[in-house]
C-alpha positions as CSV (number, residue, x, y, z in Angstrom):
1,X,-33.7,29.5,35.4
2,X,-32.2,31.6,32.7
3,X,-31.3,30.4,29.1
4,X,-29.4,31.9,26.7
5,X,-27.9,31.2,23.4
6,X,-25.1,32.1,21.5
7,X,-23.1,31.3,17.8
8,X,-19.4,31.3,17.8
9,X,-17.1,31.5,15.2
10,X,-14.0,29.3,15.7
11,X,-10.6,30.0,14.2
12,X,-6.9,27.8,14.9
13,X,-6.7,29.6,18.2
14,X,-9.2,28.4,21.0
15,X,-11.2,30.1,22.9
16,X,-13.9,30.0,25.3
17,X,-17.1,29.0,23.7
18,X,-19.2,28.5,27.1
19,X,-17.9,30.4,30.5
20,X,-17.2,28.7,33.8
21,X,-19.4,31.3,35.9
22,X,-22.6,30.2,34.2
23,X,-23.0,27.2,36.8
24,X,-25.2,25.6,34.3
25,X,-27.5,22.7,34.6
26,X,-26.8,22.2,30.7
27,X,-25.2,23.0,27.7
28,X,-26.1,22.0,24.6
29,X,-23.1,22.3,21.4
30,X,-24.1,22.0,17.9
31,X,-21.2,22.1,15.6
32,X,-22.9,23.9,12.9
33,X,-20.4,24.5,9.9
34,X,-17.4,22.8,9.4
35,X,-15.2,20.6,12.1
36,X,-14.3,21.5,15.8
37,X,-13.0,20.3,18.6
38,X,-13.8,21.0,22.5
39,X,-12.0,20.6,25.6
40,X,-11.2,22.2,29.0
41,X,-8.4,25.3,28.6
42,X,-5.6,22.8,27.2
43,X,-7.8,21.3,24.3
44,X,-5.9,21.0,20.2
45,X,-7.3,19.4,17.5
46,X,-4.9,16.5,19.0
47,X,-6.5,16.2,22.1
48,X,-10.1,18.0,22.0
49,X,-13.5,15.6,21.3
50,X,-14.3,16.1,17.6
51,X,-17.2,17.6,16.3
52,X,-17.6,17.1,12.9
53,X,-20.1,19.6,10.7
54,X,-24.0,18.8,12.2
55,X,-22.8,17.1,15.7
56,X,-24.6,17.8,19.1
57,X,-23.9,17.2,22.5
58,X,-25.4,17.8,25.6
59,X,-23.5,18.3,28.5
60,X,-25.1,18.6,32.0
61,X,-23.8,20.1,35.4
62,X,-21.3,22.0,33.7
63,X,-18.7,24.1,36.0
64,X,-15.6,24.2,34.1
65,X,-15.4,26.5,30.6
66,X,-15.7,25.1,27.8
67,X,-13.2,25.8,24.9
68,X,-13.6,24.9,21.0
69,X,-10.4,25.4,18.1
70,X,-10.9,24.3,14.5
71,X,-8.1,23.2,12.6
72,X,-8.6,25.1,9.4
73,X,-11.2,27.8,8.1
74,X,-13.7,29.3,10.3
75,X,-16.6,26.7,11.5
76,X,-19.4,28.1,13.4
77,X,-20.5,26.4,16.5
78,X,-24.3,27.3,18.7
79,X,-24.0,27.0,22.1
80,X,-27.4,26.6,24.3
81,X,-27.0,27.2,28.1
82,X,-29.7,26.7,30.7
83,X,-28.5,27.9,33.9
84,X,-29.9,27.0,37.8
């Protein structure tokens, strides 16, 4: 089992905030400053689950990546993995 962790700054362009290839058991998203929102490859701040400054989330058999956008200013987010 290998975790690891990571802190993300998000800007008005997504991007990839957990990886497909990690096969994870879990992933754990704490929106840490500031709003975001996450989605598959396609997510906006239209479309994409918001996150607003303190939320978590756990997500578990993650396969797909995970992406995150903000829709103004530069919120960071803390990603937790634990992989199989």
């Amino acid at each position: 089992m290998t975790i690891s962790s990571a802190q993300h700054t998000i800007t008005t362009t997504r991007s990839i905030i957990v990886a497909n290839d990690l096969a994870a058991e879990s992933v754990a998203i704490h929106s840490g400053s500031g709003t975001i929102y996450i989605g598959g490859a396609d997510v906006t701040t239209a479309n994409g689950y918001k996150m607003d400054n303190g939320d978590k989330i756990v997500i578990d058999n993650h396969t797909n990546a995970i992406y995150a956008v903000a829709a103004s200013g530069t919120p960071i987010v803390f990603t937790l993995v634990i992989q199989k």
